[in-house]
Backbone and ligand atoms as CSV (ligand in chain L), in Angstrom:
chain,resi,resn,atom,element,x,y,z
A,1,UNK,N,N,-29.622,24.269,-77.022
A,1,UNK,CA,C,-28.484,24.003,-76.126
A,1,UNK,C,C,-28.451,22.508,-75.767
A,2,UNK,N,N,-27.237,21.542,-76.231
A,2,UNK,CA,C,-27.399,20.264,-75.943
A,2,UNK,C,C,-27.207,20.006,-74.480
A,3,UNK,N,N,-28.204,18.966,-73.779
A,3,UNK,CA,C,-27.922,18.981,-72.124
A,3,UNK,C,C,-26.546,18.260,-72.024
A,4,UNK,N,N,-26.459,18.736,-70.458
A,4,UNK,CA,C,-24.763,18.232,-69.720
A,4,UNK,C,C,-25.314,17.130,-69.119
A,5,UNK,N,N,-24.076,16.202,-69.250
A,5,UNK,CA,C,-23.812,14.814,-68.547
A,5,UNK,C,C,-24.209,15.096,-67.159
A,6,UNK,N,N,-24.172,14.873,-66.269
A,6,UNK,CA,C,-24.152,15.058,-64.762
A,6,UNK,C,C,-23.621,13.673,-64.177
A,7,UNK,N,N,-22.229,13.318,-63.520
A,7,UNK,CA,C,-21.875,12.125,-63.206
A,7,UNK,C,C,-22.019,11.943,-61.634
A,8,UNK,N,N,-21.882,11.070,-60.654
A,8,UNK,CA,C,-21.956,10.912,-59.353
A,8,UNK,C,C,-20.376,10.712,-59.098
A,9,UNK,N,N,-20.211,10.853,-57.789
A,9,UNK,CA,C,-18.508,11.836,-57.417
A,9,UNK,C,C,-17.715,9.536,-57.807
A,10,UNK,N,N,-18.431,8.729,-58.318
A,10,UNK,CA,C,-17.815,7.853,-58.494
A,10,UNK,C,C,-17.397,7.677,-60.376
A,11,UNK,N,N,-17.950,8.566,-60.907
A,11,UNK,CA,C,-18.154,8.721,-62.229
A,11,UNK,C,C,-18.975,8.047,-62.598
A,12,UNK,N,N,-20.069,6.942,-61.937
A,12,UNK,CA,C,-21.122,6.150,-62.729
A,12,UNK,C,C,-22.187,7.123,-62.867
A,13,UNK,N,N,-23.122,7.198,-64.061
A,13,UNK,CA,C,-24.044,8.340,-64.733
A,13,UNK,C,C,-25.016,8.466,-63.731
A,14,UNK,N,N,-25.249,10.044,-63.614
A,14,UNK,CA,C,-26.686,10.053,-62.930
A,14,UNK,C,C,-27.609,10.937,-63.668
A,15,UNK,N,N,-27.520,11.811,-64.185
A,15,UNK,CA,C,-28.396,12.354,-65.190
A,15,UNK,C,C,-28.369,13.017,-66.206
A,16,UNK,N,N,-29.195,13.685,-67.229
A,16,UNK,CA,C,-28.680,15.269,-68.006
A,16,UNK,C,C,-29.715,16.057,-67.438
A,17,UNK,N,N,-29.057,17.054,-67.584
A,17,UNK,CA,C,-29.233,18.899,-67.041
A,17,UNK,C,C,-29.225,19.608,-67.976
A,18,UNK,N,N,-30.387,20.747,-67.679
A,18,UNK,CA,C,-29.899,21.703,-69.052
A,18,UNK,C,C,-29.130,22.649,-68.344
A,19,UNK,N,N,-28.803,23.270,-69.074
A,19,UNK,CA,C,-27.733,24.197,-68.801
A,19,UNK,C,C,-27.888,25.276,-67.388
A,20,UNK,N,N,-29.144,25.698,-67.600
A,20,UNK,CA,C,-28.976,26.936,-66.105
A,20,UNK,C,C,-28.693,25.876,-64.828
A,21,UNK,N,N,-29.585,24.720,-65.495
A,21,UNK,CA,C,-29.143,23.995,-63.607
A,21,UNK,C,C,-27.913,23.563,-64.075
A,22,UNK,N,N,-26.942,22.991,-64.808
A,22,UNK,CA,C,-25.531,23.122,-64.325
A,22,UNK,C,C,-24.695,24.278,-63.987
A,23,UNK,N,N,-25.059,25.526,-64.569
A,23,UNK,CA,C,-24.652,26.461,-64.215
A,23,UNK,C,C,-25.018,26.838,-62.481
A,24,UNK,N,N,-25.792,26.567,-62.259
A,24,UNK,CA,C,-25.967,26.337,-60.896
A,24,UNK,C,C,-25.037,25.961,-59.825
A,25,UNK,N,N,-25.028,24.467,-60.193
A,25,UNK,CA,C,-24.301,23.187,-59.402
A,25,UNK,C,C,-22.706,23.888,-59.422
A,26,UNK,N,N,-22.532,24.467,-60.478
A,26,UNK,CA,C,-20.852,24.910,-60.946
A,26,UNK,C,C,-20.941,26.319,-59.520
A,27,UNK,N,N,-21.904,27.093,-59.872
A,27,UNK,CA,C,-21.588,28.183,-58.990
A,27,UNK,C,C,-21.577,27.975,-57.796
A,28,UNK,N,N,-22.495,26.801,-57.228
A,28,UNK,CA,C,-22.474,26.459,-55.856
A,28,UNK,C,C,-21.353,25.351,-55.469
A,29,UNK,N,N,-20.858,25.482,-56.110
A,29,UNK,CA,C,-19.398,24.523,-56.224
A,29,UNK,C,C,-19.842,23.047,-55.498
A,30,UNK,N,N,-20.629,22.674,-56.290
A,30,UNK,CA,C,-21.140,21.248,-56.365
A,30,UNK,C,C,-20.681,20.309,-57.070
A,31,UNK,N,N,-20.005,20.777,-58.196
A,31,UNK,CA,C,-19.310,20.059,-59.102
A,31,UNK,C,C,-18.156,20.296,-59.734
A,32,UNK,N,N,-17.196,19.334,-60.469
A,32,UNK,CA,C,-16.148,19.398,-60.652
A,32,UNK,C,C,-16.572,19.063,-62.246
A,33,UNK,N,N,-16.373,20.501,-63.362
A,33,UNK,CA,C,-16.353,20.191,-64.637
A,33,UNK,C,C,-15.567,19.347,-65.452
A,34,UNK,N,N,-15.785,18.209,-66.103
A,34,UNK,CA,C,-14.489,17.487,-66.681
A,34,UNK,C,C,-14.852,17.803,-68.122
A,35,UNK,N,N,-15.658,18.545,-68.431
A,35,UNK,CA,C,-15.029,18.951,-70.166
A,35,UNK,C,C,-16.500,19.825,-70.863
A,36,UNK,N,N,-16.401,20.762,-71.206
A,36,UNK,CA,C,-17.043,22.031,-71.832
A,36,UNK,C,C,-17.260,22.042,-73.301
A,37,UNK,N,N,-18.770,22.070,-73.167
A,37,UNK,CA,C,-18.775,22.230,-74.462
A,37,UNK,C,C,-18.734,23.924,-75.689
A,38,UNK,N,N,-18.979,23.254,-76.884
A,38,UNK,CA,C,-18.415,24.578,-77.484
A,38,UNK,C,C,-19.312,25.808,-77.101
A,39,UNK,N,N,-20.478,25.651,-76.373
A,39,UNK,CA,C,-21.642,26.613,-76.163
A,39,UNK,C,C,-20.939,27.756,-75.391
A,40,UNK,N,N,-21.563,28.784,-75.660
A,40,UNK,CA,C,-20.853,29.912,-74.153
A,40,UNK,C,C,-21.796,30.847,-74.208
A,41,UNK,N,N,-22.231,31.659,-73.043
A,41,UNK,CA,C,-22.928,32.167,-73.044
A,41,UNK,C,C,-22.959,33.142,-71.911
A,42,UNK,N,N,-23.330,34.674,-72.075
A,42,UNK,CA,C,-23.081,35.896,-71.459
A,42,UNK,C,C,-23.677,36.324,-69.963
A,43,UNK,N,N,-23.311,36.812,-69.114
A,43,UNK,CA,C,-23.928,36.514,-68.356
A,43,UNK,C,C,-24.420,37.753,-67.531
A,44,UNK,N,N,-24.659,38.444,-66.303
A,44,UNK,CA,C,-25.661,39.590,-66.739
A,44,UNK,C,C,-24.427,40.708,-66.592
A,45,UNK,N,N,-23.135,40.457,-66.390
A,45,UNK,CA,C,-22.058,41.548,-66.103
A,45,UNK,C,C,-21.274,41.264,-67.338
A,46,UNK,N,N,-21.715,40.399,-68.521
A,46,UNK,CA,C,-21.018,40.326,-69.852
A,46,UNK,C,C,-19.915,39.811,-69.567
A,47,UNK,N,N,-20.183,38.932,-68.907
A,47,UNK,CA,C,-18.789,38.046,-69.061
A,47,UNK,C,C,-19.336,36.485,-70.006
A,48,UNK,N,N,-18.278,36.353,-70.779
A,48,UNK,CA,C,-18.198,34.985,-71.362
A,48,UNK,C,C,-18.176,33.694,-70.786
A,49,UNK,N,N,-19.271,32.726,-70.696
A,49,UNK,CA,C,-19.183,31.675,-69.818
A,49,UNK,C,C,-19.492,30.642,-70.522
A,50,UNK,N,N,-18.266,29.755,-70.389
A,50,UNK,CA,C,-18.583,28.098,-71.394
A,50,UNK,C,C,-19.635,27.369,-70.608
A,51,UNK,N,N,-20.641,27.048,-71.350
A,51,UNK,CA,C,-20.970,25.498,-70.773
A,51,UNK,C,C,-20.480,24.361,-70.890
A,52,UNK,N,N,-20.345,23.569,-69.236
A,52,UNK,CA,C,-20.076,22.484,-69.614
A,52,UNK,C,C,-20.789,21.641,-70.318
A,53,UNK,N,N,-19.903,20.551,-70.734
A,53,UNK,CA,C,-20.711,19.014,-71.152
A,53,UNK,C,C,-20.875,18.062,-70.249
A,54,UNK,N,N,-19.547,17.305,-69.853
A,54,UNK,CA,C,-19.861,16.766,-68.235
A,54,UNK,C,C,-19.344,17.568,-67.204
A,55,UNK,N,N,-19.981,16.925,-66.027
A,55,UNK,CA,C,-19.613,17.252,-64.507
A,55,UNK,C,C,-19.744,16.408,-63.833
A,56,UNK,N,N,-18.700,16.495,-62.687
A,56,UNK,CA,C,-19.314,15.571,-61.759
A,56,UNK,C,C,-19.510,15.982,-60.212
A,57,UNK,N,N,-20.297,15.348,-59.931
A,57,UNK,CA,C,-20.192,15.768,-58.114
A,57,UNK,C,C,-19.132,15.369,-57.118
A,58,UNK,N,N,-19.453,16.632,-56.393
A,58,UNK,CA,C,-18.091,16.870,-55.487
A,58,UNK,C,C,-18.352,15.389,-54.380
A,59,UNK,N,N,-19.949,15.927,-54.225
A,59,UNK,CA,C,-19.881,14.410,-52.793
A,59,UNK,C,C,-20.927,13.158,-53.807
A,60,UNK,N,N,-21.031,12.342,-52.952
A,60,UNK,CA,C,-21.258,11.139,-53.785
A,60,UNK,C,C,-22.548,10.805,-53.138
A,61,UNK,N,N,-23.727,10.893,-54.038
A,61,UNK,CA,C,-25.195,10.818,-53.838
A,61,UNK,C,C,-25.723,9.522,-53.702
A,62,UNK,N,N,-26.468,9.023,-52.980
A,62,UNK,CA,C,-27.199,7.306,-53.287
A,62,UNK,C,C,-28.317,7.935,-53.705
A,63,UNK,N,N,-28.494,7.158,-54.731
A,63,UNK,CA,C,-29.441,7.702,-55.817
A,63,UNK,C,C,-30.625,6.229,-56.282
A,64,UNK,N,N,-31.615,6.441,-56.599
A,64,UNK,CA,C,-32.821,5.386,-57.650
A,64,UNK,C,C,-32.006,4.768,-58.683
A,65,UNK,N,N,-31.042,5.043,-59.324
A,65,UNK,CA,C,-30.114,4.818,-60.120
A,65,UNK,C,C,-29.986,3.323,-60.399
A,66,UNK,N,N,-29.820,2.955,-58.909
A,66,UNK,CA,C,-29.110,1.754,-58.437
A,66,UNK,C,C,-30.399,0.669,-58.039
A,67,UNK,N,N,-31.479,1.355,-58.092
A,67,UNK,CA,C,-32.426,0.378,-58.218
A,67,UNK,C,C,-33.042,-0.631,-59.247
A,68,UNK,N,N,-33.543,-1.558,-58.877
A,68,UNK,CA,C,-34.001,-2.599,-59.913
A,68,UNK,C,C,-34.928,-2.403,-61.159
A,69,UNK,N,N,-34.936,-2.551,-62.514
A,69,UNK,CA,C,-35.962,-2.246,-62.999
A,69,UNK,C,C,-36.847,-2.912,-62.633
A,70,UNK,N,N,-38.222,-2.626,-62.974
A,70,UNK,CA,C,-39.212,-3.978,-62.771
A,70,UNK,C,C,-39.429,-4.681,-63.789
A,71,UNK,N,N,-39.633,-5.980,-63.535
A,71,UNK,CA,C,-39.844,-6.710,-64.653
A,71,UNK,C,C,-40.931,-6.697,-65.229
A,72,UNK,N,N,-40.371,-6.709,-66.814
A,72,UNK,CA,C,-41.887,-6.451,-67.964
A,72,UNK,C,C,-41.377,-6.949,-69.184
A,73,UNK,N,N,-42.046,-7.756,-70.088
A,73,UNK,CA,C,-41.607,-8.359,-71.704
A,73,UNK,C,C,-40.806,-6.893,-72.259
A,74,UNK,N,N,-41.510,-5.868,-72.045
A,74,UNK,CA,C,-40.620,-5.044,-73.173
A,74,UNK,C,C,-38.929,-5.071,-72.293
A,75,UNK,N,N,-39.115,-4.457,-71.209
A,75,UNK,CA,C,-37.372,-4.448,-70.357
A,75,UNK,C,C,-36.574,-5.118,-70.488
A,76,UNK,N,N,-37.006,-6.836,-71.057
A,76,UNK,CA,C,-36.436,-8.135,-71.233
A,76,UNK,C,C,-36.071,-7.519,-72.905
A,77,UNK,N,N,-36.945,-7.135,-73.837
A,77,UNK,CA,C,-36.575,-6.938,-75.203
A,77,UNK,C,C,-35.392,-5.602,-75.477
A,78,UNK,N,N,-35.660,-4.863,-74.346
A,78,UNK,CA,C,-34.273,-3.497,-74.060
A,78,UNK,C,C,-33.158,-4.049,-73.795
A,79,UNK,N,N,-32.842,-4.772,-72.503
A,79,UNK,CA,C,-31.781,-5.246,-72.188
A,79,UNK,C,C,-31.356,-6.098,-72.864
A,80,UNK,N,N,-32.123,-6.959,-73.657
A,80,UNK,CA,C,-31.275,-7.894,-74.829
A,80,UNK,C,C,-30.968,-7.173,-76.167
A,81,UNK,N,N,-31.125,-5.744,-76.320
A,81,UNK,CA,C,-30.798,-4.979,-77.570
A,81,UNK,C,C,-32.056,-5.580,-78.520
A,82,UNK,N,N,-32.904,-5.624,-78.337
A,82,UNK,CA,C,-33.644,-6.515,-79.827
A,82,UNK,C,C,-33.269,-7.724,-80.280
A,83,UNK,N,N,-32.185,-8.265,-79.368
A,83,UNK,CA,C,-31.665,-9.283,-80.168
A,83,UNK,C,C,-31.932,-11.169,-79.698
A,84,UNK,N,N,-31.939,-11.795,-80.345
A,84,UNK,CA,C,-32.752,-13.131,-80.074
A,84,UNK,C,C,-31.317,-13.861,-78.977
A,85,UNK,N,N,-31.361,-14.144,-78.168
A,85,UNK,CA,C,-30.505,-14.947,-77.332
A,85,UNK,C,C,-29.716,-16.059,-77.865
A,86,UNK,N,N,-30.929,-16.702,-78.347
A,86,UNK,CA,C,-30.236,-18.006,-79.140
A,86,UNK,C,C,-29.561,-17.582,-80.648
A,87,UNK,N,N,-30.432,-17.383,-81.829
A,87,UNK,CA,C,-29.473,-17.206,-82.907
A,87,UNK,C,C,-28.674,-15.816,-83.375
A,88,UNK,N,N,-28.889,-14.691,-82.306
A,88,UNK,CA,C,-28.193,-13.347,-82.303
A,88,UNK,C,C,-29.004,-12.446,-83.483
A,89,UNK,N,N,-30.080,-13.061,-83.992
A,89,UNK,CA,C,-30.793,-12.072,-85.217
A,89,UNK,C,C,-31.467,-10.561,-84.450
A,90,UNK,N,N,-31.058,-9.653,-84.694
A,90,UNK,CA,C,-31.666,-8.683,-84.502
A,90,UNK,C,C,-32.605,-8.116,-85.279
A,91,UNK,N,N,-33.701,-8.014,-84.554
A,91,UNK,CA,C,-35.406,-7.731,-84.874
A,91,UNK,C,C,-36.718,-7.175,-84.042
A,92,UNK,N,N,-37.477,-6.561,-84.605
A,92,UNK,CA,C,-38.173,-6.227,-84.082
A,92,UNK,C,C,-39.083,-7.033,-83.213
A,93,UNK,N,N,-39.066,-8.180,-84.258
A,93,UNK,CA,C,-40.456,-8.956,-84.321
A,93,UNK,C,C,-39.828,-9.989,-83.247
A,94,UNK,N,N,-39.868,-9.798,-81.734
A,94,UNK,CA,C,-38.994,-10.811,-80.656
A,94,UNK,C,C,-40.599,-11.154,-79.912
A,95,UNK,N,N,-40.269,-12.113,-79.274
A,95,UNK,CA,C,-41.199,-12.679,-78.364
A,95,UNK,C,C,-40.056,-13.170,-76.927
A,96,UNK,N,N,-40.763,-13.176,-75.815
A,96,UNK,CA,C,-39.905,-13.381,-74.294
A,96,UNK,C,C,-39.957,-15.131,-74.451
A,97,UNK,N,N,-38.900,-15.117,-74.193
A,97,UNK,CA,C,-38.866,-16.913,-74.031
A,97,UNK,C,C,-38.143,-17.138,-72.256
A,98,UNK,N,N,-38.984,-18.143,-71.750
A,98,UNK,CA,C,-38.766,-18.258,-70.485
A,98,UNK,C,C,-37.984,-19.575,-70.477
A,99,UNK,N,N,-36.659,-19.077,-70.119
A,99,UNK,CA,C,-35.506,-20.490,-70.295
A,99,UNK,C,C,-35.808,-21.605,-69.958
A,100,UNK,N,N,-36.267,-21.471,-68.859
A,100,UNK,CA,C,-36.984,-22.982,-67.819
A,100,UNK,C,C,-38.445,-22.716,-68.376
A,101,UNK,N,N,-39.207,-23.431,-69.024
A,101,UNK,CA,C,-40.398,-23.358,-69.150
A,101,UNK,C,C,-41.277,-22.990,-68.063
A,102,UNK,N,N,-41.933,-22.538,-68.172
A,102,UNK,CA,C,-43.609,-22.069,-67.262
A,102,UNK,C,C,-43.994,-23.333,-66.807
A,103,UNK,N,N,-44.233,-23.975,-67.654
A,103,UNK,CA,C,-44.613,-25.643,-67.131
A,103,UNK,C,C,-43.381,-26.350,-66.583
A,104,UNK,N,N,-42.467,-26.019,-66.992
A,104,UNK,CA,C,-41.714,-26.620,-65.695
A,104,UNK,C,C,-40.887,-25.987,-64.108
A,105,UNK,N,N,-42.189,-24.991,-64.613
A,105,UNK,CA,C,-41.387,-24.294,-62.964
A,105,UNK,C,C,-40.999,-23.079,-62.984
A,106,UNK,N,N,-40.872,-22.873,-64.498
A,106,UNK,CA,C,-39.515,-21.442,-64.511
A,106,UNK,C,C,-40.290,-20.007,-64.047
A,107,UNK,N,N,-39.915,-19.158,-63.706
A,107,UNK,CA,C,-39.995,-18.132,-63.460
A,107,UNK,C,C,-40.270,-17.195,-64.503
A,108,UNK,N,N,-41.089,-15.651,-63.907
A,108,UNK,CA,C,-40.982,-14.507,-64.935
A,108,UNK,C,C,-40.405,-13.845,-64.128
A,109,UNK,N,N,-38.656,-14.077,-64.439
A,109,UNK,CA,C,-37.979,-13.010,-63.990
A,109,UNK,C,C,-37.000,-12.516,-65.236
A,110,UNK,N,N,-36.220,-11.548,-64.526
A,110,UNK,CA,C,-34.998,-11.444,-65.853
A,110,UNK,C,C,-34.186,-12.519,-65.795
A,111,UNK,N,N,-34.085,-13.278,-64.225
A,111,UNK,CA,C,-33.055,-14.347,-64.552
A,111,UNK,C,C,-33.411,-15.278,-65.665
A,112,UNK,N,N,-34.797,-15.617,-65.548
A,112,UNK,CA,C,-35.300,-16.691,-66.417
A,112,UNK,C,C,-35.959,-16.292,-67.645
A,113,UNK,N,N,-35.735,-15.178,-68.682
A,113,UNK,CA,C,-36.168,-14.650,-69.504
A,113,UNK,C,C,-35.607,-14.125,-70.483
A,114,UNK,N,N,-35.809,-14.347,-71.871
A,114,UNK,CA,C,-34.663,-13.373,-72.797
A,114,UNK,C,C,-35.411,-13.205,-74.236
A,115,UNK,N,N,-34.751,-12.062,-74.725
A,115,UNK,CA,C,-35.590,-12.259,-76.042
A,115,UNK,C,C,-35.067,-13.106,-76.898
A,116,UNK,N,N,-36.048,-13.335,-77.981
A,116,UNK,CA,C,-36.321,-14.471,-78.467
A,116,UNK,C,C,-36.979,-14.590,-80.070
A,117,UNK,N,N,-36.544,-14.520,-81.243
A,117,UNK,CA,C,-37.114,-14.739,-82.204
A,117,UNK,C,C,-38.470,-15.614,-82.877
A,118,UNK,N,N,-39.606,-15.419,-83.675
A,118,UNK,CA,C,-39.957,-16.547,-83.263
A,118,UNK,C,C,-39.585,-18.080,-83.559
A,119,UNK,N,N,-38.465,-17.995,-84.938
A,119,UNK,CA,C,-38.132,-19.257,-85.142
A,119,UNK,C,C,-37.394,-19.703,-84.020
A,120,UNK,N,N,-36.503,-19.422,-82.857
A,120,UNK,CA,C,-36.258,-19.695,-82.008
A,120,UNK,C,C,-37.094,-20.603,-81.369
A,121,UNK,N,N,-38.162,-19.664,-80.805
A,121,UNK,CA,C,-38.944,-19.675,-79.890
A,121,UNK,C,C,-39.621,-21.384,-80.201
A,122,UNK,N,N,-40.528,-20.995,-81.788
A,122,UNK,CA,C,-41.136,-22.756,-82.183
A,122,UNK,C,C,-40.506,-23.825,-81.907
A,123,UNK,N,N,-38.849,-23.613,-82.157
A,123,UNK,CA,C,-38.130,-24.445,-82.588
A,123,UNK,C,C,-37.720,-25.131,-81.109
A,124,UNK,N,N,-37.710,-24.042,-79.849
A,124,UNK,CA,C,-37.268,-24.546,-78.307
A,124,UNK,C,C,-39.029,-25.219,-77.686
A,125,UNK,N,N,-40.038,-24.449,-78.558
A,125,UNK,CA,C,-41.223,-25.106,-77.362
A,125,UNK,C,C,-41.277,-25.241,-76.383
A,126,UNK,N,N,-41.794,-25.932,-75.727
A,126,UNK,CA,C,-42.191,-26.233,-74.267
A,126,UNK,C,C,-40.646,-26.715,-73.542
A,127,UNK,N,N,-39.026,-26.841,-73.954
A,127,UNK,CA,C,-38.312,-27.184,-73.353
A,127,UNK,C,C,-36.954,-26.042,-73.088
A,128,UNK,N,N,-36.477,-26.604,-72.179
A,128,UNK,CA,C,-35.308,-26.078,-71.760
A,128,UNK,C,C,-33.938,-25.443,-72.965
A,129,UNK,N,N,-33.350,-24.890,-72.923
A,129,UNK,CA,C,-32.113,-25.435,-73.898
A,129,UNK,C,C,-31.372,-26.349,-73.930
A,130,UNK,N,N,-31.199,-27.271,-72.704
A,130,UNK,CA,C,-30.395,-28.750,-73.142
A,130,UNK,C,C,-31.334,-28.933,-73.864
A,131,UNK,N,N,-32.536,-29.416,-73.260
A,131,UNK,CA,C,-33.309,-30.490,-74.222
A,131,UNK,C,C,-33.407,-30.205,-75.494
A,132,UNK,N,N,-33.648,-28.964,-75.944
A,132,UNK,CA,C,-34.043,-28.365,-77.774
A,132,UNK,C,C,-32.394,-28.575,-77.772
A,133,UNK,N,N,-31.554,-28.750,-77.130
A,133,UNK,CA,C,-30.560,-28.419,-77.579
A,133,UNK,C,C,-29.884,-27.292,-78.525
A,134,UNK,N,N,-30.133,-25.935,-78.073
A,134,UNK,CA,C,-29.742,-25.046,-78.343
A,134,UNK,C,C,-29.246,-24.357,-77.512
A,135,UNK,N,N,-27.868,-23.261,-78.102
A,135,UNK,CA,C,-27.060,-22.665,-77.194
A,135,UNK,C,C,-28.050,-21.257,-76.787
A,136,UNK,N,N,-28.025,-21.179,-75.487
A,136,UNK,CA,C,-28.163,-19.787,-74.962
A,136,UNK,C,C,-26.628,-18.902,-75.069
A,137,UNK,N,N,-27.082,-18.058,-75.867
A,137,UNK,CA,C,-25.369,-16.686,-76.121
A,137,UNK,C,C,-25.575,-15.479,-75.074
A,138,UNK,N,N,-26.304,-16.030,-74.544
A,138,UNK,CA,C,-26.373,-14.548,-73.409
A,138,UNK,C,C,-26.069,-14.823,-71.800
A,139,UNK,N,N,-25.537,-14.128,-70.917
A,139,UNK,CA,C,-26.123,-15.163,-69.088
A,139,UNK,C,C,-27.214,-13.752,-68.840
A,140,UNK,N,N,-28.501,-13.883,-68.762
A,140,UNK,CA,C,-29.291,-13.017,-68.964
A,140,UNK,C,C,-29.551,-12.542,-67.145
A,141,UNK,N,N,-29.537,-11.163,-66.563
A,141,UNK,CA,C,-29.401,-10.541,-65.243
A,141,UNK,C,C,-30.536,-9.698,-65.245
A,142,UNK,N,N,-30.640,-9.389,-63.786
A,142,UNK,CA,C,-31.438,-8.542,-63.595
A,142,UNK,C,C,-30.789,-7.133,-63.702
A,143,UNK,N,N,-31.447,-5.912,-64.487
A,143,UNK,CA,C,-30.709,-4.449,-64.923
A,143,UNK,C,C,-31.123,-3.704,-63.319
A,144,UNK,N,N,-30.259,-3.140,-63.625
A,144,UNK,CA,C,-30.359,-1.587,-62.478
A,144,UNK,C,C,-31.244,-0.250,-63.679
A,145,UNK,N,N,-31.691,0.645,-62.948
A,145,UNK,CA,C,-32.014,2.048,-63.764
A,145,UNK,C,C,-30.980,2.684,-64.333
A,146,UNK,N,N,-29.565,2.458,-64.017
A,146,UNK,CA,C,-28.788,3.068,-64.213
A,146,UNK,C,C,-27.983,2.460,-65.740
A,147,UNK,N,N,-28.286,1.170,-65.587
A,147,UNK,CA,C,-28.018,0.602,-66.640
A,147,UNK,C,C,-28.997,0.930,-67.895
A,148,UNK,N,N,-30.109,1.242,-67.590
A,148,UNK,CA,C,-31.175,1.401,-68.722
A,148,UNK,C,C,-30.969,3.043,-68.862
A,149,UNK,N,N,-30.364,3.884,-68.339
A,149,UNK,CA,C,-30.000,5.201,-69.291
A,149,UNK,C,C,-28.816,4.719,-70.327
A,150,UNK,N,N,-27.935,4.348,-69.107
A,150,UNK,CA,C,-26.770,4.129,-70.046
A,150,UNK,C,C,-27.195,3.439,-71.200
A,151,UNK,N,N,-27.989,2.447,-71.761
A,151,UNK,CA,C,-28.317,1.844,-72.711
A,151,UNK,C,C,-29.406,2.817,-73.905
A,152,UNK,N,N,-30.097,3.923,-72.860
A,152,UNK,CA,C,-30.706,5.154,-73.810
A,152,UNK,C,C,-29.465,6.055,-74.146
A,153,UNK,N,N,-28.434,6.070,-73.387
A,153,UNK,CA,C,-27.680,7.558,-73.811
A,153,UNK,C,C,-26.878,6.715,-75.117
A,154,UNK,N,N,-26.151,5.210,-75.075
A,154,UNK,CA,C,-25.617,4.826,-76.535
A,154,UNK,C,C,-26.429,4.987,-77.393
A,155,UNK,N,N,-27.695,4.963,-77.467
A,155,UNK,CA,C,-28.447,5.244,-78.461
A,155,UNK,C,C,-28.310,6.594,-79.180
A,156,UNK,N,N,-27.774,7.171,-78.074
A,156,UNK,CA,C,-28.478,8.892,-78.323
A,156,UNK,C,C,-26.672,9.021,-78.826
A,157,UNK,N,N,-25.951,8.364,-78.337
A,157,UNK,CA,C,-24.372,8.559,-78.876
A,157,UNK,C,C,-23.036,9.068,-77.763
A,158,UNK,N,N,-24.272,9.504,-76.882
A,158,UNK,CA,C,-23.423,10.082,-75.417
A,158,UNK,C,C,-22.420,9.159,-74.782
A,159,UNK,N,N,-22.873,7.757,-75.173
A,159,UNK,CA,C,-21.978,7.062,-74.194
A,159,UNK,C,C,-20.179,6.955,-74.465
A,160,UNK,N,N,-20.017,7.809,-75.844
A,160,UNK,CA,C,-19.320,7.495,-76.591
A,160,UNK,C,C,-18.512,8.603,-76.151
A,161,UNK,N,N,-18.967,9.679,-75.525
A,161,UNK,CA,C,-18.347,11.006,-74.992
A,161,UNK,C,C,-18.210,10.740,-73.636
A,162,UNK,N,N,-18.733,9.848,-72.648
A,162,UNK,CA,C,-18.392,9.778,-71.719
A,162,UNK,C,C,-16.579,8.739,-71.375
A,163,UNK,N,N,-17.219,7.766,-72.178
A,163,UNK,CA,C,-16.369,6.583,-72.532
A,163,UNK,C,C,-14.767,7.840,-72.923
A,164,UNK,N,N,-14.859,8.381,-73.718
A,164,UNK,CA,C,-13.712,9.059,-73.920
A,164,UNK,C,C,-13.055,9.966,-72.405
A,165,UNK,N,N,-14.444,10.888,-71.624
A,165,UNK,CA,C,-13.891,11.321,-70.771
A,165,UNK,C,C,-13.119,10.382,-69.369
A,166,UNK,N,N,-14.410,9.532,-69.349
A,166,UNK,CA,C,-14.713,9.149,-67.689
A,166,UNK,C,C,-13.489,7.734,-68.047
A,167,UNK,N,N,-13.499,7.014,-69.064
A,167,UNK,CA,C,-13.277,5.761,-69.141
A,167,UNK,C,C,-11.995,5.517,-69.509
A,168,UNK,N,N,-11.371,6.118,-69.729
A,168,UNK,CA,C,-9.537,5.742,-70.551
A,168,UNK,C,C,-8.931,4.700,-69.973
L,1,ZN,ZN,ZN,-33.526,-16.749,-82.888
């Protein structure tokens, strides 16, 4: 049984559910179904019951969602897709490059951090991007949790079913 979307009453994502707990949320009229999938399934008086795919909530939850990830080299290599900041090569093989150098001050944050190839990386050394004179293609932020599903569910293809429901 593929799990249901579960949205917050603003439509931004809050989780997947398998099915009995949406069937739940539906009976306790917690949620408002916005689209069913082809599954259905009997229930103990034989009646025919679709599952949904998404739902959303009736009231609007503050949720962890909205909290910060913490910062770590791999979170910096997620949120940049694998991909090098400066020449856009997508790869495995990334290393964290700290925009403002370490030696000159810079920070290990997401503000000051991005992935990074290593020909990049040799090629910027110990300096800034004016100085190597190379373009940064990214303005690199700090993610929410909520942003790092959404970035697991495109993977998984979901975002592509929400985008159709939630997003027109
Ligand atoms: Zn590069």
């Amino acid at each position: 049984m593929p799990p249901c979307v579960l949205l917050n009453a603003d439509y931004s994502f809050l989780n997947l559910v398998d099915w009995k707990r949406a069937m739940r949320l539906m009976i306790n009229d917690k949620v408002e179904v916005l689209s069913y999938s082809e599954k259905i399934i009997r229930n103990v008086e034989g009646l025919h019951i679709k599952i949904p795919s998404v739902m959303k909530l009736v009231k609007f939850i503050r949720t962890i969602y909205r909290n910060k990830v913490p910062f770590s080299k791999k979170h910096v290599l997620i949120r940049d897709g694998f991909t090098c900041a400066y020449c856009r090569i997508q790869t495995p093989e990334l290393t964290v490059d700290h925009i403002i150098p370490k030696l000159q001050g810079g920070a290990s944050t997401f503000e000051n951090c991005v992935a990074c190839c290593r020909l990049c990386n040799s090629k910027k050394g110990g300096r800034t991007p004016r100085e190597a004179g190379m373009a940064l293609n990214i303005k690199p932020r700090q993610p929410t949790i909520s942003e790092f599903i959404r970035i697991r569910l495109m993977r998984l293809g979901i975002d592509d079913l929400l985008q159709d429901i939630c997003f027109r």
